[in-house]
C-alpha positions as CSV (number, residue, x, y, z in Angstrom):
1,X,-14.0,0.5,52.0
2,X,-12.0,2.8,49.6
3,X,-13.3,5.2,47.4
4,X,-13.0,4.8,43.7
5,X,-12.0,7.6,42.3
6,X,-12.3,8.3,38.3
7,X,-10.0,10.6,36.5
8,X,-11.4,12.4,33.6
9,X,-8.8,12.9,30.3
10,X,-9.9,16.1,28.9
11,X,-9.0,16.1,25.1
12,X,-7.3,18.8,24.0
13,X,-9.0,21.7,22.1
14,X,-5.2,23.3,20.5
15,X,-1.8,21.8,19.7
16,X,0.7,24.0,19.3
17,X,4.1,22.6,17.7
18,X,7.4,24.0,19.5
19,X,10.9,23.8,18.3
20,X,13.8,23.7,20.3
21,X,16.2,24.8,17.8
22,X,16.2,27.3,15.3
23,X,16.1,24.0,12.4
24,X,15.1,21.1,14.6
25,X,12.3,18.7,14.8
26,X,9.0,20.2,16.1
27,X,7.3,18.1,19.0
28,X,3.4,19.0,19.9
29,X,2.0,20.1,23.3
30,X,-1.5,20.7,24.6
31,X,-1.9,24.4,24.6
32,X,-6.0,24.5,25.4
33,X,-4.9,26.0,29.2
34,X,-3.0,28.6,27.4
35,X,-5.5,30.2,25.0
36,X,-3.3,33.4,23.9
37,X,-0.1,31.7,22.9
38,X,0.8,32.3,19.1
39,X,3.4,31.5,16.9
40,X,6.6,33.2,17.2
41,X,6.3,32.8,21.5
42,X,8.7,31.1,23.9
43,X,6.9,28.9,26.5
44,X,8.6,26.4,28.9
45,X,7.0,22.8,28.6
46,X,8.4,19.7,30.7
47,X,10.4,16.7,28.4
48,X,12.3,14.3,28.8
49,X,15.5,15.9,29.2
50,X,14.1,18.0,31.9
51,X,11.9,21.7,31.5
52,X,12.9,23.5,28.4
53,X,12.2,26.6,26.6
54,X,11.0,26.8,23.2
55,X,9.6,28.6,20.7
56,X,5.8,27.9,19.3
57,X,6.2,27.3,15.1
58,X,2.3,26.2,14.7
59,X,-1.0,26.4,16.1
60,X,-3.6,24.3,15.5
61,X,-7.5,23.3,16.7
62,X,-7.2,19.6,17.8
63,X,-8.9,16.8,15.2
64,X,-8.6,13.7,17.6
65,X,-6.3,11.9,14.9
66,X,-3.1,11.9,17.5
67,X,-5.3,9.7,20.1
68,X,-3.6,6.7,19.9
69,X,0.4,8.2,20.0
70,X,-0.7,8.8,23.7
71,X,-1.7,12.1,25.6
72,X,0.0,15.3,24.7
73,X,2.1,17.2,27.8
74,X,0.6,20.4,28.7
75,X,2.2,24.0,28.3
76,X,3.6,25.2,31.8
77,X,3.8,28.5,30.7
78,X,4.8,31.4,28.6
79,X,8.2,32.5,29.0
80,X,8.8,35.9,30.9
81,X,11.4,38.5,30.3
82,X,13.6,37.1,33.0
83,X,13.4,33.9,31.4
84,X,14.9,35.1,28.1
85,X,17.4,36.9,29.9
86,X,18.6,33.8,32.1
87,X,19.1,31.6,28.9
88,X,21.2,34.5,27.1
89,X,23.4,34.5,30.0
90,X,23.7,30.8,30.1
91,X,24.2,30.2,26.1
92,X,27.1,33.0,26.6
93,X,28.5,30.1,29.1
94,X,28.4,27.3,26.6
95,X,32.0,28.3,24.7
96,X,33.8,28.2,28.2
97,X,31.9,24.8,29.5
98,X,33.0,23.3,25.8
99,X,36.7,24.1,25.8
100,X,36.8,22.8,29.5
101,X,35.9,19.3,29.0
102,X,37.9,19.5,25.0
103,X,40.8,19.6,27.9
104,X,39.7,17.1,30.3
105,X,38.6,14.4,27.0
106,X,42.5,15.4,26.0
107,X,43.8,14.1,29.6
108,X,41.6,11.0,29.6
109,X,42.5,10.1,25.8
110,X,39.2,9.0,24.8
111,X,38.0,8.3,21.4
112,X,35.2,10.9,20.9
113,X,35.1,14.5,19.4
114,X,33.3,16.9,21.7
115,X,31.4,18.9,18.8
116,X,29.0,21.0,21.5
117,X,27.6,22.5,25.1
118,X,24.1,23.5,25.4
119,X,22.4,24.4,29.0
120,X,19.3,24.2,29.7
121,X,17.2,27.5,30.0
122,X,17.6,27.9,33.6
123,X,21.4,26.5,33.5
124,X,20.3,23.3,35.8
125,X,21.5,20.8,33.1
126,X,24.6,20.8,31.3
127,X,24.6,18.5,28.1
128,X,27.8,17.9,26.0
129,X,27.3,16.6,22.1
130,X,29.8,14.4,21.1
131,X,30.5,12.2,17.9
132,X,32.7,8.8,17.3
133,X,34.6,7.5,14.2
134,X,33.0,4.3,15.0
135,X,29.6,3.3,15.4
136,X,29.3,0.2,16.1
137,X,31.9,0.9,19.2
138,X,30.9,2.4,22.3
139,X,32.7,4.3,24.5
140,X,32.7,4.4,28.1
141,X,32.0,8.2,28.9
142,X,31.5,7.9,32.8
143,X,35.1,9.3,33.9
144,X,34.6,12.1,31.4
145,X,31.4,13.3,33.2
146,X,32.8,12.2,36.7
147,X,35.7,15.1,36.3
148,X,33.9,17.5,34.3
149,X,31.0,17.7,37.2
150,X,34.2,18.6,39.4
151,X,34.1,22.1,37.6
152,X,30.3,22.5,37.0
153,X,27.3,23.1,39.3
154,X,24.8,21.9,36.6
155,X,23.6,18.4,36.0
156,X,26.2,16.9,33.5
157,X,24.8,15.0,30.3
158,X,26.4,12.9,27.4
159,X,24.6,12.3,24.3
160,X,26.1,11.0,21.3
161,X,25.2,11.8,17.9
162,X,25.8,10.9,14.3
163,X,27.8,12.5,11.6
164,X,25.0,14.1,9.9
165,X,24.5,16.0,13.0
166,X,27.6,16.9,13.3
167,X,27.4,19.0,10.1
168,X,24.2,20.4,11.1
169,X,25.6,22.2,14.1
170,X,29.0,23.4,12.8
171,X,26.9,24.4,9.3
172,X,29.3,26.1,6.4
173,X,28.8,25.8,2.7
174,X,27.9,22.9,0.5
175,X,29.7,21.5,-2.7
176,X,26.9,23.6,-4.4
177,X,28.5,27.0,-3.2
178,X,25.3,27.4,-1.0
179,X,24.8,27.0,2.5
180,X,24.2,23.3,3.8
181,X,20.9,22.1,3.5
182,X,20.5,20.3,6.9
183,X,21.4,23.7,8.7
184,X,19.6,26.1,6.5
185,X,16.0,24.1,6.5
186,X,15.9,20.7,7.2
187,X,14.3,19.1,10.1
188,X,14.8,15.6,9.7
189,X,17.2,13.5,7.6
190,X,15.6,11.0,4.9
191,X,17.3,7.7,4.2
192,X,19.9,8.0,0.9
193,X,20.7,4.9,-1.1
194,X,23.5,4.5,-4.2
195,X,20.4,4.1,-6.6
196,X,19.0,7.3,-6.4
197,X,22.2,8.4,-7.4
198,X,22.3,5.7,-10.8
199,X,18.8,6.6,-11.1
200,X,19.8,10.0,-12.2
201,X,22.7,9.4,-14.2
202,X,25.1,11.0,-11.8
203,X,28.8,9.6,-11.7
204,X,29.2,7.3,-8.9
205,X,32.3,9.0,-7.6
206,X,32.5,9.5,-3.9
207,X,34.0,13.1,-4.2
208,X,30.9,13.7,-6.2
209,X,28.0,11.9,-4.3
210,X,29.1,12.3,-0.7
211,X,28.6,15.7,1.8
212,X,30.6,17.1,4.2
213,X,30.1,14.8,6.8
214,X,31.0,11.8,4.7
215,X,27.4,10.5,3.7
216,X,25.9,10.4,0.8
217,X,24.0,13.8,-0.3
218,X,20.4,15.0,0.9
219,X,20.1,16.3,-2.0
220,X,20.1,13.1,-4.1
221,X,16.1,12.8,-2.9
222,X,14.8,16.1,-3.6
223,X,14.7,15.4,-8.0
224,X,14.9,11.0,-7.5
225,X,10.2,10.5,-7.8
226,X,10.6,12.8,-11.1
227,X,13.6,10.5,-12.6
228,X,11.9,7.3,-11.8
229,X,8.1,8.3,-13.1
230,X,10.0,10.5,-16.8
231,X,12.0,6.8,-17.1
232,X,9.5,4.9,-17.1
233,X,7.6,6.4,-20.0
234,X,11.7,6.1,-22.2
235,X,13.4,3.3,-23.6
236,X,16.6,2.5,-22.1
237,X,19.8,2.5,-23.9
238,X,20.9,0.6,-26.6
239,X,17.5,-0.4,-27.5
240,X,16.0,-0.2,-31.5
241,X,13.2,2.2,-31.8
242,X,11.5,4.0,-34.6
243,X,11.1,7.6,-35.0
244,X,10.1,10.2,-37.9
245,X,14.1,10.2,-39.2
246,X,13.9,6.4,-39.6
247,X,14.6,2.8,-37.1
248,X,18.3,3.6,-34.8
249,X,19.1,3.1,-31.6
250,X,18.5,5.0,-28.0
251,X,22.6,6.5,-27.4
252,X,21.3,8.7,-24.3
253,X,18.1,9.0,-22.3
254,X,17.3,12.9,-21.6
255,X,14.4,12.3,-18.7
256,X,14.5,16.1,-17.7
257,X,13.3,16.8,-21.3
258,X,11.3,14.0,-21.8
259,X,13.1,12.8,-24.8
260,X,15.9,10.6,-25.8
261,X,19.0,10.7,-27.8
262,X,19.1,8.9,-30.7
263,X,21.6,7.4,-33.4
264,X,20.2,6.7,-37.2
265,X,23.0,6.2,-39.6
266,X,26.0,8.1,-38.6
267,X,23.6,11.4,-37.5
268,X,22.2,11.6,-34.0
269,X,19.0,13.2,-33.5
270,X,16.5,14.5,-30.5
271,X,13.5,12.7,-30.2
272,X,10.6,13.6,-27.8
273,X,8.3,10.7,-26.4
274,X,5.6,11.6,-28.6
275,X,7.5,10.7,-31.5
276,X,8.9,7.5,-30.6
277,X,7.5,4.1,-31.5
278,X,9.5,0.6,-30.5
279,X,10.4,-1.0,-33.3
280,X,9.0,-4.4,-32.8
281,X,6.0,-2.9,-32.6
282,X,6.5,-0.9,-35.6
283,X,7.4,-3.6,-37.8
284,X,4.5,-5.2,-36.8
285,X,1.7,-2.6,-37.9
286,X,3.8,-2.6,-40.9
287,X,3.4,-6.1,-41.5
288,X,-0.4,-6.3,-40.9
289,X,-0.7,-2.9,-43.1
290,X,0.6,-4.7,-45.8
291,X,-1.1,-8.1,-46.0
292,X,-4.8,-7.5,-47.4
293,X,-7.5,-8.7,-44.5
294,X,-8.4,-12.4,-44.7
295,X,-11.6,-11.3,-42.4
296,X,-13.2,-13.7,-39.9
297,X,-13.3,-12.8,-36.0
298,X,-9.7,-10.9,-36.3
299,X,-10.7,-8.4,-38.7
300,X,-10.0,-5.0,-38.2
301,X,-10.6,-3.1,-41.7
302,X,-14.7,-2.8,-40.9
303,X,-15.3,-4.8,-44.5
304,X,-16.0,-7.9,-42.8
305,X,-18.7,-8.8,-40.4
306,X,-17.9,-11.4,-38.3
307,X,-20.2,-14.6,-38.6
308,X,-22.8,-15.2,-35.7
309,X,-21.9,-18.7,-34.1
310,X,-24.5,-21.7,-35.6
311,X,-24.9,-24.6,-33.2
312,X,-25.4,-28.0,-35.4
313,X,-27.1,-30.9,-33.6
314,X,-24.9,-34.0,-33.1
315,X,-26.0,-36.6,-36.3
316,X,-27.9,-39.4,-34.1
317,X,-25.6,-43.0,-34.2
318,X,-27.1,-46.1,-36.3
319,X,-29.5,-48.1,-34.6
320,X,-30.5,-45.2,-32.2
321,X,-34.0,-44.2,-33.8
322,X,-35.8,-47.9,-33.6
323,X,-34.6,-47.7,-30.2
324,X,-36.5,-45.1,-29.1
325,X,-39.6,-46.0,-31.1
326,X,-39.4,-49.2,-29.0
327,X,-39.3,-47.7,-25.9
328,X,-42.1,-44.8,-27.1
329,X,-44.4,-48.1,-27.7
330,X,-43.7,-49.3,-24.4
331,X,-44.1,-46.1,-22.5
332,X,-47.7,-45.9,-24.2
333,X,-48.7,-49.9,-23.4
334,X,-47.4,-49.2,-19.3
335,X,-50.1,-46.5,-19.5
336,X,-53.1,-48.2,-20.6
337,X,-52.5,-51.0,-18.3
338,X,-53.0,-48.5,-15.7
339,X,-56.2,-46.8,-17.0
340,X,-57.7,-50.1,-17.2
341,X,-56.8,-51.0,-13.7
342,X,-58.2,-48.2,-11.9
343,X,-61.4,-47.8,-14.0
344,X,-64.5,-47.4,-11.4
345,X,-66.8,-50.2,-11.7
346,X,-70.9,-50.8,-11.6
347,X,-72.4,-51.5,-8.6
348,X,-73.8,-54.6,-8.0
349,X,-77.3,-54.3,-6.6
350,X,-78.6,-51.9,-9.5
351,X,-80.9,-54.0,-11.4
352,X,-79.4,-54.6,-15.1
353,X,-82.7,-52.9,-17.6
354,X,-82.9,-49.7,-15.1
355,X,-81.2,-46.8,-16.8
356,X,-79.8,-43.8,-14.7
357,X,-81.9,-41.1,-13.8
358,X,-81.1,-38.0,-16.1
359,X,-79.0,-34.8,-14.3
360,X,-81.1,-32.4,-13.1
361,X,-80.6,-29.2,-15.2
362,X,-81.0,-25.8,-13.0
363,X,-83.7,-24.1,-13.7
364,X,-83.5,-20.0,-14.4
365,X,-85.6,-17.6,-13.4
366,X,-87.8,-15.8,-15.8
367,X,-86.8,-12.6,-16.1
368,X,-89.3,-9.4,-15.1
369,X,-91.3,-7.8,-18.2
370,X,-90.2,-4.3,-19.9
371,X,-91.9,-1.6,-18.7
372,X,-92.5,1.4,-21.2
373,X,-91.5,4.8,-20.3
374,X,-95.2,5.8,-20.5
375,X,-96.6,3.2,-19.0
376,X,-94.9,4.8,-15.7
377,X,-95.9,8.2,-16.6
378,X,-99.7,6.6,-16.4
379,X,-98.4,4.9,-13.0
């Protein structure tokens, strides 16, 4: 009979978050074997792509709400001197292993833009970063890796990645003169749609909304929440409001400044939101202001007290009253008729002159004589 043997899952006491790349995504580990690591070290953990060094970006106790994404990987190690010294020699070999298969990609004619070569730590894998115009359309890479392994030692790798990545690796300057945000400090790219950018009244041209790598602008999400919540407190365009300067109508909506822009007469004027009314409802209080109050349950001057609700009894139909006095007579006759029936009566064998004895009458006892206050000082 074999032995059962139970494996115990130790939580974890720390998480520490390591990066990979100087901006990349952080992914957590268990550091609770390694009680000394702090932010700022390299350590080599185990992923999917093999064992890679990183460096630690946070530190944290462990609060038991990442229980159901699975168990974390542990920390192998901290990196060593050596280590750091074996993956500058390595990264110094990337610029040679990328202009190597460039050439080869150029022989084979295939459709993809090799954009970068990174090793591994220890130099056992080799992976090559490469883009495609198209999408949708894959690309058969296995003779590209077949002849490039010809020159390499390492374990060869393809991974294909999309345009915004592309411009996070080769960096460079923005359309805003400063450097790009997705290589300066972001970590993750958050979905951009075309209304964020009518949202915030910014010309729909695509030399205007679009980046470097041909997608529409991170930057159209950092300032889209405040736009939506300062527009919802405006009127939109065109429409009739009322404002200190007199009824005109909204030319421009200024959601930065909180106010709006508006035309009365042939002068335009800056209102604030505090100022505005909307003229229907204007022209409403005016109206009400200047009918007098007719009072009743819609009064709102105070004058008037509305009238408490009087309930008045339905007026009884003809013929209804000597109805119910017949039916009150007949109720009472039912009721005598049963008095009379169940009335005890005499018994027989009492002689007819002998009258019924009289009800005994309890008798009280006297009650004990007054005794003086001197007659028991004699006692």
């Amino acid at each position: 009979m074999s032995e059962q043997v139970q494996i115990e899952i130790i939580a974890p006491t720390r998480i520490a978050g390591v990066r990979f790349q100087q901006v990349g995504k952080v992914y957590h580990f268990d550091a609770s074997v390694h009680p000394d690591v702090r932010v700022g070290d390299f350590v080599i953990v185990e992923t999917t792509r093999g064992r890679q060094m990183g460096q630690v970006a946070s530190v944290e106790p462990f609060n038991g709400k990442r229980a159901a994404e699975g168990p974390l990987k542990p920390i192998e190690r901290r990196a060593t001197g050596r280590d750091l010294a074996v993956r500058k020699y390595w990264e110094g070999k990337e610029l040679e292993a990328l202009v190597i298969c460039r050439e080869v990609n150029k022989n084979l004619g295939l459709p993809i833009k090799i954009v970068k070569a990174e090793y591994s730590f220890d130099g056992a894998r080799l992976t090559f970063l490469y883009s495609t115009d198209s999408e949708e359309e894959k690309v058969d890479t296995k003779d590209l890796r077949t002849e490039i392994g010809k020159s390499f030692r390492a374990r060869i790798e393809m991974k294909l990645i999309g345009p915004r990545d592309v411009a996070k690796l080769l960096g460079g300057f923005g359309a805003c003169g400063e450097v790009r945000c997705c290589s300066r400090f972001l970590t993750e790219f958050s979905p951009v749609s075309i209304k964020m950018a009518k949202e915030q009244g910014i010309s729909l041209n695509p030399q205007e909304i679009t980046g470097m790598c041909g997608r529409l602008r991170c930057c159209l999400v950092y300032e889209y929440e405040q736009y939506v919540i300062a527009r919802k407190a405006l009127p939109a365009r065109n429409k009739e409001v009322g404002t200190p300067h007199g009824a005109g109508k909204v030319l421009d909506v200024l959601p930065l400044k909180d106010s709006v822009m508006v035309q009365i007469g042939e002068q335009t004027f800056e209102v604030h939101r505090d100022q505005i009314v909307p003229l229907e409802e204007w022209e409403q209080l005016q109206k009400r202001a200047a009918e007098p109050c007719q009072g009743g349950e819609n009064c709102t001057c105070g004058l008037h007290k509305p009238k408490a609700p009087t309930s008045e009894a339905p007026a009884p139909a003809p013929g209804a009253e000597k109805a119910d006095q017949g039916e009150r007579v007949a109720r009472r006759h039912h009721r005598q008729q049963r008095r009379s029936e169940h009335k005890p009566e005499a018994p027989a064998n009492k002689p007819a002159g002998e009258k019924s004895q009289p009800r005994l009458q309890r008798q009280h006892r006297p009650r004990r004589p007054f005794r003086d206050q001197s007659d028991r000082s004699d006692a």
